[in-house]
C-alpha positions in Angstrom: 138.2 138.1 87.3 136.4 134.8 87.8 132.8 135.0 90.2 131.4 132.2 91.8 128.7 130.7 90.5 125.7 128.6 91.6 122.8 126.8 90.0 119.2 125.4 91.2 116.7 123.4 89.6 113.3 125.1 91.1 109.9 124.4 90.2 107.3 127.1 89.8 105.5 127.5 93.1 109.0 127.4 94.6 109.9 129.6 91.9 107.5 132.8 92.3 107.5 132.5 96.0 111.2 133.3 95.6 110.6 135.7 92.8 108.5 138.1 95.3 111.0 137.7 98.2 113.8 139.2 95.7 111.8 142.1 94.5 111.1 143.5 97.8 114.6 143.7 99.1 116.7 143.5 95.7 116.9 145.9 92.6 115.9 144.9 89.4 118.7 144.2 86.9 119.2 147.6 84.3 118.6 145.0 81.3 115.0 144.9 82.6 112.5 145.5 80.1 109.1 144.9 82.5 107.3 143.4 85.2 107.3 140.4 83.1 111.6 140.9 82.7 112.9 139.8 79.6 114.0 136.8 77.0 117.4 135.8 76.4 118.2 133.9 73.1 121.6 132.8 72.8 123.0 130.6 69.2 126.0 128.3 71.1 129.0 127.3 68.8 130.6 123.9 69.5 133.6 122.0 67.8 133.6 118.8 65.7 134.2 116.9 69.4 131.3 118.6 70.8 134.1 119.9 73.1 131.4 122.1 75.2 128.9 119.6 75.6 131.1 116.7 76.8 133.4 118.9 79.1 130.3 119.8 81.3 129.0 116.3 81.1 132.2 114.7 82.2 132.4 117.8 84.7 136.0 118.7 83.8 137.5 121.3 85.7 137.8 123.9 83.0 135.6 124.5 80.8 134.4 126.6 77.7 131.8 128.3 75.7 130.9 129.9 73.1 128.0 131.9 72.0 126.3 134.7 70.5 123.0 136.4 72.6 120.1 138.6 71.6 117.4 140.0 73.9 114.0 140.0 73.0 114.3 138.4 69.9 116.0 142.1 68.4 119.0 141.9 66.6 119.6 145.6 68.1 122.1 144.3 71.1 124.0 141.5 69.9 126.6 140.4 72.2 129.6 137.9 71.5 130.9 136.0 74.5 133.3 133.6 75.5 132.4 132.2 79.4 135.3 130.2 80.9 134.6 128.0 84.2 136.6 126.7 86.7 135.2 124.3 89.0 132.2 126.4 90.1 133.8 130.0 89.2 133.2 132.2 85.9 134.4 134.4 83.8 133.0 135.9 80.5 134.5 137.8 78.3 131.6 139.9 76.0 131.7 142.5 73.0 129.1 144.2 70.5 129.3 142.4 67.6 127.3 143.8 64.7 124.5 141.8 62.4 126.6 141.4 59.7 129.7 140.1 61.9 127.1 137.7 63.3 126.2 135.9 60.0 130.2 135.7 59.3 130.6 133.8 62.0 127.5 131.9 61.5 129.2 130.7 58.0 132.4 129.9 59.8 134.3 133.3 58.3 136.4 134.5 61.2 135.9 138.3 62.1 138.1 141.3 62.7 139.4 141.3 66.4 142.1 142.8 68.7 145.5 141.2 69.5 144.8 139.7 72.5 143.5 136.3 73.7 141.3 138.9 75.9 138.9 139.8 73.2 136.4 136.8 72.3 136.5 137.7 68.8 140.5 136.6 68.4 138.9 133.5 70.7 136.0 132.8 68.0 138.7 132.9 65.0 141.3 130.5 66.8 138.6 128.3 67.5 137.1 128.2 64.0 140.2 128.0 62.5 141.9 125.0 64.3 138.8 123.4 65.9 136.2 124.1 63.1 134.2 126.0 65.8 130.6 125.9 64.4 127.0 126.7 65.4 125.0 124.1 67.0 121.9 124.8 68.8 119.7 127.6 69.9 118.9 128.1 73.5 116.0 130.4 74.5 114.3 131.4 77.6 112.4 134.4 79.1 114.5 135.9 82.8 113.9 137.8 86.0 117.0 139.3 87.2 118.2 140.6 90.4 121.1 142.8 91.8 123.0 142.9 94.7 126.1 146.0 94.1 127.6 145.2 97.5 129.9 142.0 96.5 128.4 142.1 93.0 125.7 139.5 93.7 123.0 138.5 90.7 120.3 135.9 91.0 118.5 135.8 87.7 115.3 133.2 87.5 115.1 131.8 84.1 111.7 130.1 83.0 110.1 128.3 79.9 113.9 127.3 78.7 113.2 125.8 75.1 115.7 125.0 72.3 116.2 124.5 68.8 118.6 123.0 66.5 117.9 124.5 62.9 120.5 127.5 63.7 119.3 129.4 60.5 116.4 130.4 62.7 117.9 132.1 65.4 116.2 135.2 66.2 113.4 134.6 63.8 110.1 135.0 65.5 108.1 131.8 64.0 111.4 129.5 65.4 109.8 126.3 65.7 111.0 125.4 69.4 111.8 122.0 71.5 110.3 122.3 75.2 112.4 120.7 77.6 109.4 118.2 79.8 111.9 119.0 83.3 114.2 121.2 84.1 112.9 124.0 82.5 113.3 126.5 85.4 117.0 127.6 86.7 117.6 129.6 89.9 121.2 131.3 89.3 123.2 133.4 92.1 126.7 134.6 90.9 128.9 136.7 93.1 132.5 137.3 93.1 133.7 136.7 96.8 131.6 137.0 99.6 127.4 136.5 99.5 125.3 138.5 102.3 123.7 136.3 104.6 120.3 137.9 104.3 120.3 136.6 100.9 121.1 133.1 101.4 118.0 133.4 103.9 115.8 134.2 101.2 117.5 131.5 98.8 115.8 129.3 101.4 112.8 127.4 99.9 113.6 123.9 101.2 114.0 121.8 98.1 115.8 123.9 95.3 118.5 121.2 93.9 121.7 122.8 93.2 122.7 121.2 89.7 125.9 121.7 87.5 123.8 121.3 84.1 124.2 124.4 81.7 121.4 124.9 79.7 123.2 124.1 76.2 123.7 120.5 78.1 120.2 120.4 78.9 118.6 121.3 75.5 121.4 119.8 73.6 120.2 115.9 75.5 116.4 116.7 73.8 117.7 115.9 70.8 120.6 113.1 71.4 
């Protein structure tokens, strides 16, 4: 099922005004691990024509990605996921992958999957075997997230998005990262149908830009 998805550029001040609005009428996503919320690290694979990058920057309709994301810098939860847009709708298809399934793919060894163009792991091995699907860049960044369970609504507010391209250091704690000078805060609201209007009232802080950049567009630019 594809969701809807939406994206704001937001600086601070805008940012933690809207962050005490949610957590007085919202719940707190399960993944959260504090008042502080939690960071996501994710390692994003792209072919040798940089299909994902140039997709998003040429805004083509459909689009792919692929990735592999840790939380808290813990290889304990590793997930595998393929998100497919179309025009501003999502859909991701996720897995647990083990550690040692994560450094297979890492080398470009396809892994064991199911049958079915459903399960991202046959998705990774196609991809590496006819596109020479690689890893490319690592994309990290510490998140407040919200729920909604009426219409499935989730705003997460992602803050202090850095990067780095030496892939051999994802999840290592010393990884020495980029800092992006702009754009380093992302308001995201993702629903599947229908979006209470209460909460679009409380989305209103006057000058949040809504964007199309994807974060592995934004860090991969730092280094191009």
């Amino acid at each position: 099922m594809y969701r809807v998805e939406n994206k704001f550029s937001c600086e601070e001040d805008k940012m933690y005004c809207l962050q005490k609005r949610l957590e007085c009428v919202l719940k707190p996503d399960f993944n959260e691990g504090g008042p502080e919320g939690y960071s996501v690290s994710s390692l994003y694979f792209d072919d040798l024509r940089e299909s994902g990058y140039f997709d998003t920057l040429q805004g083509n309709r459909i689009r792919r990605k692929y990735r592999i994301r840790i939380y808290n810098h813990s290889f304990d939860t590793i997930k595998l996921e393929v998100k497919e847009k179309l025009d501003d709708k999502v859909r991701k298809k996720s897995k647990s992958i083990t550690e040692e399934e994560m450094r297979k793919l890492m080398r470009g060894d396809c892994i064991e999957s199911l049958p079915t163009m459903e399960d991202p792991a046959a998705l990774f091995n196609l991809a590496i075997r006819t596109e020479a699907l690689r890893p490319r860049l690592v994309v990290t960044y510490e998140r407040k997230a919200y729920v909604y369970e009426p219409g499935n609504v989730r705003i997460t507010l992602d803050r202090n998005i850095r990067s780095c391209n030496l892939v051999e250091c994802f999840g290592k704690p010393d990884t020495p990262y980029d800092f992006l000078q702009e754009q380093d805060k992302i308001v995201e609201m993702k629903y599947d149908e229908l979006i209470p209007g209460f909460i679009l009232q409380l989305l209103e802080l006057g000058n949040m830009q809504q964007t199309s950049y994807s974060k592995y567009q934004l860090c991969k630019e730092r280094y191009q």
